[in-house]
N, C-alpha and C positions, 0 to 999 in steps of 0.2 A: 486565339490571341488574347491576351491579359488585357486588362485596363492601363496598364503601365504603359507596355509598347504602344497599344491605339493613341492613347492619350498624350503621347509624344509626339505621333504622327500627326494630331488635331491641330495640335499646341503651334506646331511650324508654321502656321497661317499668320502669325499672332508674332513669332522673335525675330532677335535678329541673327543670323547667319553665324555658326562658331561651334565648332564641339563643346567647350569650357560651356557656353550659353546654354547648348542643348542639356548637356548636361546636369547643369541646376535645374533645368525644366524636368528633366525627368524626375529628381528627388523631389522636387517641389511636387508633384503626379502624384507621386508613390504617396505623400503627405495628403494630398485632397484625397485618394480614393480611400486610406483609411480616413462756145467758141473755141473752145476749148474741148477736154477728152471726154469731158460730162456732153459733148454734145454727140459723139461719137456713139453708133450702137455695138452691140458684142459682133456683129458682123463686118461693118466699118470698121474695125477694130482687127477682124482677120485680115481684111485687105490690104491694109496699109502696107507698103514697102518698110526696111529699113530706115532708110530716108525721112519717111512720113512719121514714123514711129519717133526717131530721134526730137520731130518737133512738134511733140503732143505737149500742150503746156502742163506747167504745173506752179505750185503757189506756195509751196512748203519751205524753199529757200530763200525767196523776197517778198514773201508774203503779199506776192503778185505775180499774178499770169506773167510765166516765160518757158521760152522755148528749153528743153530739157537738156540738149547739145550745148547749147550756152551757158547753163549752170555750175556757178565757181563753187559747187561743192559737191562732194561722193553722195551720188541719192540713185537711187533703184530703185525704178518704178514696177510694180504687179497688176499687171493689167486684168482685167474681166476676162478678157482668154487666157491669158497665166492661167488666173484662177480655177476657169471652169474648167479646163483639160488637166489640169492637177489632180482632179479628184476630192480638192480640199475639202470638208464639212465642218469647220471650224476656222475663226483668225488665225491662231496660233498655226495650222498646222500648211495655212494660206503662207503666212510671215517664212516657213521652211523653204520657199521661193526667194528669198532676199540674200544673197548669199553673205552681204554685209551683215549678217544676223548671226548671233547664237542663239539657238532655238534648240531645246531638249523638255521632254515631257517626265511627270514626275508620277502623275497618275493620272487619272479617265478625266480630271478637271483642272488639273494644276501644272504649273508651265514655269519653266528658267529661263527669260528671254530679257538680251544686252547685246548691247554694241559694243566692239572695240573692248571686250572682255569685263571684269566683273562680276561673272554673272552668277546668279545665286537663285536660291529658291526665294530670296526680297531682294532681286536685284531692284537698284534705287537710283542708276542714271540714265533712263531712259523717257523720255517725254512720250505718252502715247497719245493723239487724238482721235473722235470720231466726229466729223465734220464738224471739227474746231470746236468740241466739247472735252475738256480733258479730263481723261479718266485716270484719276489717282486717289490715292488715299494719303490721309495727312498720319495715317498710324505709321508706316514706316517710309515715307516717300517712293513708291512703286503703286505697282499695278495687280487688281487681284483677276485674274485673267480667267478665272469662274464666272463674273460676271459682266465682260464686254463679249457680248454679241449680236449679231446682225445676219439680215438675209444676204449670204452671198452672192446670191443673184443678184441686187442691186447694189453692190459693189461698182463704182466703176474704174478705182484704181486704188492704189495701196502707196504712196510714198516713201519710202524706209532713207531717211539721212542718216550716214553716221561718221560720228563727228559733232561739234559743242553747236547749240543753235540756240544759247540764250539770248544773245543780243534782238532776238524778234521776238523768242515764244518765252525766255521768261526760266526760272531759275527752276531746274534738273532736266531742262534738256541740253546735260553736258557732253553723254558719248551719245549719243543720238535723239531722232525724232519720226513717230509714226505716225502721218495722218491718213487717215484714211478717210478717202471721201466715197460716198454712193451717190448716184443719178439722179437724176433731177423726178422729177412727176411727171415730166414732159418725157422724157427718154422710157418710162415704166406703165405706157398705157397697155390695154387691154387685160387678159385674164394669165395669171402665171401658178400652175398646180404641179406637185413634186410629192414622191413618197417613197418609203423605201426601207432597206434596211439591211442586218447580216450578222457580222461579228460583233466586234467591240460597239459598232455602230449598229445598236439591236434595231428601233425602228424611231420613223421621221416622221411627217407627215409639215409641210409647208404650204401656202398661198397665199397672192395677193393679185390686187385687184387695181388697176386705174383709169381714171377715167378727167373729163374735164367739162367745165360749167364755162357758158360763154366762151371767148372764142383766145382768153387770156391767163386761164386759174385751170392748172393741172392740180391730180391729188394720186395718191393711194393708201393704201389700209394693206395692212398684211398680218399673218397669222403663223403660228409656230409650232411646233410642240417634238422634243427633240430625245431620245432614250438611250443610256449609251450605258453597255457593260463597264465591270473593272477589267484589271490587269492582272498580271499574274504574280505567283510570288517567285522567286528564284527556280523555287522543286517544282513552277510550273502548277501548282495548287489556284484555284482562282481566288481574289483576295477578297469577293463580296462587297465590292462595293461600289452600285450601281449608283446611275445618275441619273437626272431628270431636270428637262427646263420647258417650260413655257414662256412665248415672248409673243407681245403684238404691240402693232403702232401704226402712225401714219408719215406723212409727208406731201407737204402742198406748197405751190412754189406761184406768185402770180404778179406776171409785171405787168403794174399797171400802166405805164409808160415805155418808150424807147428809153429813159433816163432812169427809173425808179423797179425795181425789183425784190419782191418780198419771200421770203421761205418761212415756215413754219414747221418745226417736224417734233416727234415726240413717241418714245417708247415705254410700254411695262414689263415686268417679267417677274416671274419669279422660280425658285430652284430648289434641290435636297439633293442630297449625297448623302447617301447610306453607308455605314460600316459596320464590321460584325459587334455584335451586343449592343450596350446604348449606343451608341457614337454615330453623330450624325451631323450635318451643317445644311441649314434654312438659310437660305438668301431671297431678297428680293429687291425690286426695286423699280423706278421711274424717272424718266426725265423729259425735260419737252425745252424747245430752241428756238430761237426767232432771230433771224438774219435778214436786215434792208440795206440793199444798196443804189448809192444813188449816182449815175453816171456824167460829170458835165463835160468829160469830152473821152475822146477814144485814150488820153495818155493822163486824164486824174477822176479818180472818184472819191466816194466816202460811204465806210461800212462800217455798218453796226451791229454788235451782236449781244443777248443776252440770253443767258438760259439759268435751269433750275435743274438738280439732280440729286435725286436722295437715292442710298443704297442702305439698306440694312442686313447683318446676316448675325447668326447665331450657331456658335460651336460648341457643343454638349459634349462634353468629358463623360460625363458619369451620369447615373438617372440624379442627383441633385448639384451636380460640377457643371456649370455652364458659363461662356462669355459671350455677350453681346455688342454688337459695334450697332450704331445708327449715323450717319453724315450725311447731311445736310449742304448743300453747295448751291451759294447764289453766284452769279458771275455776269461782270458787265467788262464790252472791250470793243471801243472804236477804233479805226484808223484813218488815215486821207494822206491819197497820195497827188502830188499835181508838180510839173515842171517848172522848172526853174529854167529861163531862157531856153536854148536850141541844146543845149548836151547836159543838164543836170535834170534828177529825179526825184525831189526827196519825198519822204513817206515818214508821217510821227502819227505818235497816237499813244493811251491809255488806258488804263481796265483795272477794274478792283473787283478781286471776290472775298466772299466773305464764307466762311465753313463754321457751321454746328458741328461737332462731333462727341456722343457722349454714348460711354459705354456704362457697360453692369458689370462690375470687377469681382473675382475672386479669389480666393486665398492663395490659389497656385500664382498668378502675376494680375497688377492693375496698373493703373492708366491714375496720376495723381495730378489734377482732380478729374474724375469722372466726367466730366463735365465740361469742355471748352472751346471759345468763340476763337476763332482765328482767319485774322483779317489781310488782306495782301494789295498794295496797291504798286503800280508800275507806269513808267511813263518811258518812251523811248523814239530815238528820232535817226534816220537811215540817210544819205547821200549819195546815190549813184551817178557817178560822173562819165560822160563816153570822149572817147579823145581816139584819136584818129580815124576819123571818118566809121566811129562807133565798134573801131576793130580792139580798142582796149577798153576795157569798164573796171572803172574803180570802187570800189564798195565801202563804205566807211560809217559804222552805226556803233551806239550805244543803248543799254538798259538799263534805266536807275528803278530798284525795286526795295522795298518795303515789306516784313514781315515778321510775324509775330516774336520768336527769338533770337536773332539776330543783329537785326535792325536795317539799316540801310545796304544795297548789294549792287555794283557794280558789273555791267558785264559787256565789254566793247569788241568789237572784232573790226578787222581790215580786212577786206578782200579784193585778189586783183584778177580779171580774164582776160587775155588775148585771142582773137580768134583770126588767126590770118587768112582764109577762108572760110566756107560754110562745112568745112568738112571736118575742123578740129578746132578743138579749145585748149592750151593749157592755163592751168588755175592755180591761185594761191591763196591762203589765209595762213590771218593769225589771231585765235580768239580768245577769252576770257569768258570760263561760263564757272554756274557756282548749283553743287545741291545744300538747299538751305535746310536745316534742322527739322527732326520730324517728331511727333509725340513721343516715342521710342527713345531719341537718342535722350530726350530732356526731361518726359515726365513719366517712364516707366522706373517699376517697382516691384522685386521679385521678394519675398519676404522668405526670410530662413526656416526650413522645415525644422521642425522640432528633434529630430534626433539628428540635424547638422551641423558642421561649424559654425559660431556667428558670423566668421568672414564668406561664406557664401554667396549672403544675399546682395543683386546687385541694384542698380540704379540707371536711371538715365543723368547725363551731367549739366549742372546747371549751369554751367559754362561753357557749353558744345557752342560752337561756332561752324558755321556754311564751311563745306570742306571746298575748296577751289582748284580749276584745271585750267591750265593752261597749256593752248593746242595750234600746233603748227602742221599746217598741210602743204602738201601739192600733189595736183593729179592735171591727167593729159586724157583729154575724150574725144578719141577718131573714129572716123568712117574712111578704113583705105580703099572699101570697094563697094561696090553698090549694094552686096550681100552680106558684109559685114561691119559690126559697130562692137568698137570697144571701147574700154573707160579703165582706167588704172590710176587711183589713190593711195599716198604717200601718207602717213605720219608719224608723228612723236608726239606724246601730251606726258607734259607732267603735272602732278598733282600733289595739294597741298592741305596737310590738316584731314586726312581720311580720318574716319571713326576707330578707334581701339579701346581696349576694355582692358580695365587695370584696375591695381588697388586702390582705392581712394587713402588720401592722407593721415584721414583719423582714422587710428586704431578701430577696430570693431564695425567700421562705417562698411565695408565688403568693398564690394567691386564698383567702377562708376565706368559712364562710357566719355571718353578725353579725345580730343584729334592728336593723335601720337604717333600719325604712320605721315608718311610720302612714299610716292610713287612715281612710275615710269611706268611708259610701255610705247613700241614702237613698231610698226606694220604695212603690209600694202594689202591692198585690195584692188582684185581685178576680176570686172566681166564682160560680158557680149555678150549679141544675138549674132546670130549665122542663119541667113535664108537660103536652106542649102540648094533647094529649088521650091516651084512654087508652091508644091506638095506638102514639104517637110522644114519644117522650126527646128533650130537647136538654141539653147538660153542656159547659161550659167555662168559660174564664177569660183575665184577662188580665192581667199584668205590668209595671210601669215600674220602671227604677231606673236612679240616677246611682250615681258614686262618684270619688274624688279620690286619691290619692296621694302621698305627699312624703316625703324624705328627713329625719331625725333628724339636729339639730345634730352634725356630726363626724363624718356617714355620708357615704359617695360609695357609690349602687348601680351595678352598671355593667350589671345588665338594665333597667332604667327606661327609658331611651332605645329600648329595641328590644320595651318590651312587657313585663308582667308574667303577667297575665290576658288572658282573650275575653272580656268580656259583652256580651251586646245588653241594651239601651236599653230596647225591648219586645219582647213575645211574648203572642202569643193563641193559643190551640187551642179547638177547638167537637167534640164529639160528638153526631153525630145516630144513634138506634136508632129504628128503625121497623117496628112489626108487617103486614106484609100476608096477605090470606086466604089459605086453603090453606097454614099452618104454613112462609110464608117470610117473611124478614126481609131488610132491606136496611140495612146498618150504612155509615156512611160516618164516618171522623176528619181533622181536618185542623189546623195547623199555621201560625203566622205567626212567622218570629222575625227582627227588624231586621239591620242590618249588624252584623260581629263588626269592631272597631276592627285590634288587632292581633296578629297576622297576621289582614289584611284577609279576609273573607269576605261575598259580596255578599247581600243580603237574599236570602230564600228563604221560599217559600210551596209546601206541598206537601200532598196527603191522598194516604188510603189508601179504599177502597173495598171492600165484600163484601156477596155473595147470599148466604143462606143458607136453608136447608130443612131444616125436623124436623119427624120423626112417629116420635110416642112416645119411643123411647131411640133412632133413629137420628138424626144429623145429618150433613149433607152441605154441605159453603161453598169457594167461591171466591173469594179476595181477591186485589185487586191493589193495589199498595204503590208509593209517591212515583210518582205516577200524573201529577203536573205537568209534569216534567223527563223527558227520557232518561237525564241522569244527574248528579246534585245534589251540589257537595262543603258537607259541614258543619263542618269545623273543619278547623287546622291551613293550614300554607301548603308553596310549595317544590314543584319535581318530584317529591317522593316523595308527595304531597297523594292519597287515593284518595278515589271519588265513589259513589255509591250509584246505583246502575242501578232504572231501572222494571220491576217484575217481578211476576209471576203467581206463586200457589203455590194448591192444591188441601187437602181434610182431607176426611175422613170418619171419622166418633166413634159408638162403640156405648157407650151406658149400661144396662145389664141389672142 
């Protein structure tokens, strides 16, 4: 493979989504190379009934413990059992459980993952968190999903909203929000060892360790180191370009009171991706979190949170074509919530962070200036009101936020639930969420290759404005029987001021990026669990959604004609867990997602499959993964398209 085609492939870390886009990138190329479920264990966790499961709390929708049955919004919970009978060895391929998810792999480290569609190889409206540390990058407003990882084992659940959730968390959690939380140091005592290995998944090698001092202050340390083949090329050629990570950290959690509780936790890592000739990407990175909270009664506390997270990576073009990124993220964010009278709740609070971000530009695209401080402050205040004897909850918040191009950002929602039993909810909203500007859209710089048009090179605009959605739901959450629980989510959002790329007005000025599009899109989502007996799980869901497009009076896009987005139409996935005698399990997941329009990709249907055997603290599993295909592409188009091989991987886990 040339430097040309690699160099493209490197580059898409770096743009924004567009053939026209890509395509300057290429010329520009050719030019450089000449009490809750945290208390719950993964066992506790098997036993649960339906019932039990319905009211495992969660925090991601009122940014307070509540029962998940009662939740006036679409969120799918992934439990530590999801997880471990999945087979997953990765977030990303953990998130392939959330059926409210688009989730497609691009290669051995890179991921398309969105809610409620959009979604892109920079998909930019989805809020990710890892125990309320948010991973994002101010280069394109997303996520680089190479470097969020954690031990799955101390996972102990996975949150997935989708649907707008600014009015708590804050601007681009407009089509969804992922937090993911892991267990406490309390829930992760004694010795935990795991290794393994096979296909794509060459070999692993994981442990941690916990323990506690006095009879109040848990801790653990853990360890990683993780090796994963490439993928193929279409003729099934392997494409060379393996991966590597290293991660370790800890977490300590110690209340020193009935009222007061402290955590502390903190990771490092660092990573490379090989491709053939020079081409390669170094990442690294560190963060560390401190979370106090202080209880003054069962129904108000006040929590604190502040953390620090720098990531750096390095993407080498050629042996003298290279880009660098370095960000820097301080971040501070209280709350307090305490009632009002016998039926009101209200909950305010604020947080400012502040981001370094400065890169090493070169001639193919840069970042003007190199170099910049970007500051964000937010303040917002929530009302839950209960009215009839607590059987209706009314929800009513706002978020006033502050950021560096924009300026000031509105984002309020109304929500209502009825629950005329314990056995159903239905629910409604109506919100206002915003993604605010990113270095990309404002201060990117592609400069014209020498033997091309002057109107080529483009720009970011300095007049881009926070694109805005606004989004109306309803969904209905039953338990018609003691063995089955389902949930079924309604909406329409429309949006306003999406990002498009055009000519700029001065002659010779090339292209700039404008909010020139609106949108629609309109869908249901539905899942459940089925305990079909005490033996056997079934868990999945299914997906539909449209959506439309158009140009703003006085806008000309000139990606619309070649595609903006991939969404499919539908998607379904089912998991099956099964207990057989003699302490083994047969776990099967599997997968349906429709045609991707543009760049075309043909429907695909795939599962994954795994034996597994424990007794006591040992367990021993073999999975086999896209077990349909020989070798299956899920996004993206073009000769440079890689596809996902059928492959075998091995584990064996000591819990002591």
């Amino acid at each position: 493979m040339g430097y040309q085609g690699k160099g493209m492939d490197k580059a898409r870390q770096f743009l924004p989504s567009g053939r026209i886009v890509l395509s300057a990138f290429a010329l520009s190329i050719g030019a450089a190379r000449a009490g809750d479920a945290s208390s719950l264990s993964t066992g506790d966790l098997k036993k649960l009934s339906l019932e039990e499961l319905m009211d495992i709390e969660i925090t991601s929708v009122s940014k307070r413990p509540e029962n998940l049955s009662e939740a006036a919004s679409a969120i799918q919970v992934i439990t530590q059992e999801d997880i471990r009978r999945s087979g997953a060895t990765s977030l990303p391929e953990a998130l392939r459980l959330a059926s409210n998810l688009q989730v497609a792999q691009l290669n051995t480290r890179e991921w398309a993952i969105s809610a409620r569609g959009f979604n892109a190889t920079f998909a930019n409206k989805l809020l990710v968190m890892i125990d309320g540390r948010t991973v994002y990058t101010p280069l394109y407003s997303g996520v680089f999903w190479d470097a969020q990882h954690v031990l799955l084992e101390d996972v102990d659940r996975i949150e997935v909203i989708s649907g707008p959730g600014g009015t708590l968390w804050g601007s681009n959690a407009v089509n969804g929000v992922i937090n993911i939380v892991t267990k406490s140091a309390e829930k992760t005592q004694g010795l935990y060892l795991a290794g393994g290995g096979g296909g794509l998944l060459r070999d692993f090698g994981e442990a941690r360790s916990g323990g506690k001092t006095g009879g109040n202050l848990f801790y653990r340390i853990y360890g990683r180191h993780v090796d994963r083949n490439g993928l193929v090329n279409a003729d099934g050629t392997d494409t060379h370009e393996p991966s590597a990570l290293s991660q370790g950290g800890f977490r300590m959690d110690w209340r020193r009171s009935e009222a007061d509780a402290f955590m502390a936790q903190g990771d490092m890592y660092g990573s490379d991706f090989q491709a053939p000739g020079p081409g390669e990407t170094d990442l690294n990175g560190q963060d560390i979190l401190a979370n106090w909270t202080h209880a003054f009664s069962p129904e108000s506390d006040l929590q604190a949170q502040v953390y620090f997270d720098r990531t750096w990576r390095k993407a080498v073009f050629t042996p003298t074509v290279a880009f660098t990124d370095e960000l820097k993220t301080y971040d501070f964010d209280f709350h307090h919530r305490f009632p009002l009278g016998s039926w009101q709740n209200i909950m305010w609070g604020a947080g400012y962070r502040w981001m370094q971000d400065e890169v090493e530009n070169f001639q193919v695209f840069s970042f003007l200036p190199a170099h910049k401080d970007l500051s964000r402050f937010n303040a917002f205040a929530q009302d839950e009101i209960a009215l009839l004897s607590r059987r209706v909850k009314i929800t009513l918040g706002t978020k006033l936020e502050h950021e560096e191009y924009s300026g000031f950002n509105l984002q309020p929602s109304a929500r209502i639930a009825w629950s005329p039993d314990t056995r159903q909810t239905l629910w409604g909203a109506v919100s206002r969420a915003v993604r605010t500007p990113s270095r990309i859209d404002v201060e990117f710089f592609a400069p014209t290759p020498p033997y091309a048009a002057p109107t080529l090179h483009y720009a970011g605009g300095p007049d881009f404005e926070s694109e805005g959605l606004l989004a109306y739901e309803v969904g209905y959450r039953v338990q018609p029987m003691q063995r089955l629980s389902l949930s079924l989510a309604t909406f329409y959002n429309q949006y306003d001021g999406l990002r498009s790329l055009e000519f700029a007005d001065v002659p010779n000025l090339g292209l700039e990026f404008r909010n020139g599009l609106d949108a629609d899109s309109r869908g249901a989502e539905l899942s459940g669990d089925f305990q079909a007996s005490s033996w056997w799980k079934l868990r999945g869901g299914y997906t539909y959604m449209e959506s439309d497009i158009w140009q703003k009076p006085g806008h000309t896009d000139l990606e619309i004609p070649f595609g903006k987005w991939d969404d499919p139409a539908h998607q379904f996935s089912l998991q099956s867990m099964l207990d057989l005698p003699a302490g083994f399990e047969m776990n099967v997941s599997g997968y349906y997602v429709s045609s991707l329009p543009d760049p075309h990709v043909q429907p695909r249907m795939n599962y994954s499959a795994g034996l597994v055997w424990r007794h006591r603290g040992l367990e021993v599993s073999v999975y086999g993964r896209d077990l349909a295909d020989d070798q299956d592409p899920e996004f993206g188009s073009g000769p440079q398209r890689e596809e996902i091989p059928r492959s075998v991987s091995g584990k064996v886990a000591w819990r002591l």
